[in-house]
GUMARPA-226631 format. One line per field, with one value per residue (C-alpha): residue in three letters; x negated, z negated, y. Coordinates in steps of 0.5 Angstrom, whole numbers. Each point is the difference from the previous one (the first is absolute). Example, Ala and Ser with C-alpha at 12.3 -4.5 7.8 and 13.67 -1.06 7.14 Angstrom:
<sites>
r = ala ser
x = -25 -2
z = -16 2
y = -9 7
</sites>
This chain:
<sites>
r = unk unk unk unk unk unk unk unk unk unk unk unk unk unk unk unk unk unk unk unk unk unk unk unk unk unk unk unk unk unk unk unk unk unk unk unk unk unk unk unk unk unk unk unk unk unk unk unk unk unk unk unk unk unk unk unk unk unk unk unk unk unk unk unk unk unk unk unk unk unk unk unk unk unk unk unk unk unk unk unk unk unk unk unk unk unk unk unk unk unk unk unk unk unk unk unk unk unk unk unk unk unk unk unk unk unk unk unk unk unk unk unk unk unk unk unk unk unk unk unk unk unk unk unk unk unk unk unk unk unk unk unk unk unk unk unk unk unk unk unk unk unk unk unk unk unk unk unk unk unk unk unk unk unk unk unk unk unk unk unk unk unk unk unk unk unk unk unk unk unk unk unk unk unk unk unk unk unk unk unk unk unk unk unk unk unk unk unk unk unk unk unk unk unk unk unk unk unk unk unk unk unk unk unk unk unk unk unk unk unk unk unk unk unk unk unk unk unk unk unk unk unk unk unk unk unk unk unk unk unk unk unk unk unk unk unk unk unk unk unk unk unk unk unk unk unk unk unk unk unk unk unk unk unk unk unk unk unk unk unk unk unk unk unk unk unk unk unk unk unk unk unk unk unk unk unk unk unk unk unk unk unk unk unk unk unk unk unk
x = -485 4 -2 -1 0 -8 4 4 6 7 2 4 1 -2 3 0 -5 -2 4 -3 3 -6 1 -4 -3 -2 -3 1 -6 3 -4 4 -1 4 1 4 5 2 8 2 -4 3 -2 0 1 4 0 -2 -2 -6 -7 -5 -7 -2 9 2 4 4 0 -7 -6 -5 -6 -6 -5 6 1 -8 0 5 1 -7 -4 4 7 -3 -2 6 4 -4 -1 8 2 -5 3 7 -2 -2 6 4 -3 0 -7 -3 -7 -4 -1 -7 -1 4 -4 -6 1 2 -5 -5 4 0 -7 -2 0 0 -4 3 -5 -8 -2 -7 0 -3 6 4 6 5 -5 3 -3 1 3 -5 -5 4 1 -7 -3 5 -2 -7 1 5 -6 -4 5 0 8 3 3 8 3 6 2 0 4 -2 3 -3 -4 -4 -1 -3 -5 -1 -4 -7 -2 -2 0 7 2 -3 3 7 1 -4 -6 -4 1 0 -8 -1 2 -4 -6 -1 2 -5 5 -3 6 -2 6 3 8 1 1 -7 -3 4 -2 -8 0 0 4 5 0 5 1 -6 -4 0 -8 3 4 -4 -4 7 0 6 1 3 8 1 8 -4 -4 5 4 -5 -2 8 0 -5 3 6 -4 -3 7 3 -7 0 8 -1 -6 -5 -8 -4 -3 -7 -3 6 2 7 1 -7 -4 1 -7 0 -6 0 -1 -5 1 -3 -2 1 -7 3 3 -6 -3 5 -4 4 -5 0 8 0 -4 2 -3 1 -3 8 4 6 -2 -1
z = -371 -5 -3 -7 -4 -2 -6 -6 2 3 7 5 7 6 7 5 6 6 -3 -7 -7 -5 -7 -4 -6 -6 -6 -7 1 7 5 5 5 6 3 8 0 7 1 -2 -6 -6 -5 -8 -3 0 0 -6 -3 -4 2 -3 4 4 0 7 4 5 1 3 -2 -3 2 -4 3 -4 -6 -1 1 -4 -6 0 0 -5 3 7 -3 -3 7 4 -6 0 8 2 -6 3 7 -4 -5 6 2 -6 -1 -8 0 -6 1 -1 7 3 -5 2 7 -1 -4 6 4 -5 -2 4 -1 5 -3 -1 -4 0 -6 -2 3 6 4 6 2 2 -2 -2 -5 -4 -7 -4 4 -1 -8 -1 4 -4 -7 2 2 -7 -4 3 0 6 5 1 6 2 4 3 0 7 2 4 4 -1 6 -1 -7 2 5 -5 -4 -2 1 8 -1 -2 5 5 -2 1 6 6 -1 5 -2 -8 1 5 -4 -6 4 3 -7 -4 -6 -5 -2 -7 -1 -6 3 0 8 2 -5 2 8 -3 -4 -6 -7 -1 -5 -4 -6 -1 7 -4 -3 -7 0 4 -7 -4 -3 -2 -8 -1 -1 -7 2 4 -6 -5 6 1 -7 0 4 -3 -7 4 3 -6 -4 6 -1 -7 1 5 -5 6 -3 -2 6 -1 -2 -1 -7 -3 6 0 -5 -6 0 7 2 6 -3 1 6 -2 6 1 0 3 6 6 4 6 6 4 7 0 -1 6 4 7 3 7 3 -2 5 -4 -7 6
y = 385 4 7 1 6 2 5 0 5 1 -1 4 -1 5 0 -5 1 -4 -6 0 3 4 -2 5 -1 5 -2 3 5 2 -4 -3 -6 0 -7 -2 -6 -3 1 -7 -2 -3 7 -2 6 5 8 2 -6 0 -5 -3 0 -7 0 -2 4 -4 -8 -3 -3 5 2 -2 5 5 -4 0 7 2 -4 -4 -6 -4 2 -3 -6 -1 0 -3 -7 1 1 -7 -4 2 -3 -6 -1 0 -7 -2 0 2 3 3 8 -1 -3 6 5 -1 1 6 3 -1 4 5 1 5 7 7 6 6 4 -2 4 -1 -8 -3 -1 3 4 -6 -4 -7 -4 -5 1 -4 4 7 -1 -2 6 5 -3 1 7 1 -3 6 6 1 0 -6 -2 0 -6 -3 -6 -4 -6 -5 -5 -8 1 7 -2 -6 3 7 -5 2 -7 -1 -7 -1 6 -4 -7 3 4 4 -3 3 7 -1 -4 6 6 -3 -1 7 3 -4 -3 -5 -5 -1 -6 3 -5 -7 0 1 -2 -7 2 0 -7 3 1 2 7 -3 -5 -4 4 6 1 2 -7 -5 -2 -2 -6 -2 -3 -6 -1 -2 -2 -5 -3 -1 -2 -6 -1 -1 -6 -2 -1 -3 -7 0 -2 -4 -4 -1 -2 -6 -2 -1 -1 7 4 1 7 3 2 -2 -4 -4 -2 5 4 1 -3 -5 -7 -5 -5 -7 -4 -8 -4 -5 3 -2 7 2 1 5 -2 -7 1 4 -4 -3 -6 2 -7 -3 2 -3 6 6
</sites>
């Protein structure tokens, strides 16, 4: 992997030693940075240049332990979406960063402690970040310390089986080891993801399986109704065009009040027997 400067400032180069050639650093406030480069390596800058921090120093790709440690999680996120996204715009593939960005945010959602404060945390610690930020609002809220963390980044496989979820840790990888682990320690999953929650039958906390959203009743679209009423209006001009009789109990097509009219039934017609109509003499062989 490459090396990146971690401080703005000027470069010079040192001696050679055991194959490898010493680029110093030092910065406006007189720290400096030394850095080995194997003998043979493409150098991309040159002595008395002038570096950014996060600058790559030679040919190779970066670090993305040091990108997070030196210019933050943002500047990581950024590489990572654009580095994947290179491999597939190589096959011609498009894909929105959305799918990419959510990926990566799983993987950075942890946080190592640095600093307890006055919180309930360990040194080295890792905790997760939704947990890390509400614990020092908690503590901020109380006057007391806050706690100090890094970020952590870690790959797909570690991120899925750091979950507090065993159910959705359990489901992924080592099985039996992650059920163990919960068992001996005694941990609740409260099913707050949509993975266990799937695995226990169960809605999803999302949309409409969410409690605050489950009793929405959606109003009707007055778009649609207009639409309809349209339509309406248009058979009603085709009927009146090719002069068909009025249809009865629709107004300005039927009768002019509305009103279903009247059906007169003829005397005359003799009663209809539905049963006698349908019946079979078996006894003829000739009918059956």
């Amino acid at each position: 992997t490459a090396v990146m400067s971690e401080i703005d400032g000027m470069v010079a180069f040192g001696p050679i030693a055991k194959g490898k050639r010493k680029l110093i650093i030092t910065g406006g406030d007189g720290s400096e940075r030394e850095y080995d480069i194997p003998r043979g390596t493409h150098i991309n800058v040159q002595d008395g240049d002038h570096v950014k921090a996060g600058e790559p120093l030679m040919d190779g790709p970066l670090n993305p332990h040091d990108i997070l440690r030196v210019l933050g999680t943002e500047a990581l996120q950024n590489y990572v979406v654009s580095e994947i996204q290179e491999v597939y715009r190589l096959q011609g593939v498009n894909i929105n960063d959305k799918h990419i960005e959510v990926i990566v945010r799983q993987m950075l959602r942890w946080v190592k402690i640095k600093d307890v404060g006055d919180t309930e945390f360990l040194m080295e610690e890792q905790v997760d970040r939704f947990r890390y930020e509400d614990e020092n609002r908690r503590i901020s809220e109380e006057g007391g310390k806050t706690s100090v963390g890094e970020p952590l980044l870690l790959g797909i496989t570690k991120a899925s089986l750091s979950t507090d979820s065993f159910i959705s840790a359990a489901s992924f990888q080592e099985t039996t080891r992650v059920l163990t682990e919960a068992a001996i320690s005694g941990r609740v999953d409260y099913l707050r993801g949509l993975k266990e929650n799937v695995i226990m039958g169960r809605l999803i906390p999302a949309g409409t399986g969410m409690k605050y959203y489950r009793n929405v009743k959606i109003a009707a679209d007055a778009t649609e109704n207009r639409k309809q009423e349209d339509e309406f209006d248009e058979l009603a001009d085709i009927r009146s065009g090719l002069d068909l009789p009025p249809l009865p109990g629709i107004p300005g097509v039927g009768s002019d009040n509305g009103e279903v009219p009247a059906i007169e039934v003829d005397d005359d017609v003799e009663e209809f027997d539905i049963d006698e109509a349908m019946a079979i003499d078996v006894d003829d062989e000739d009918d059956v």
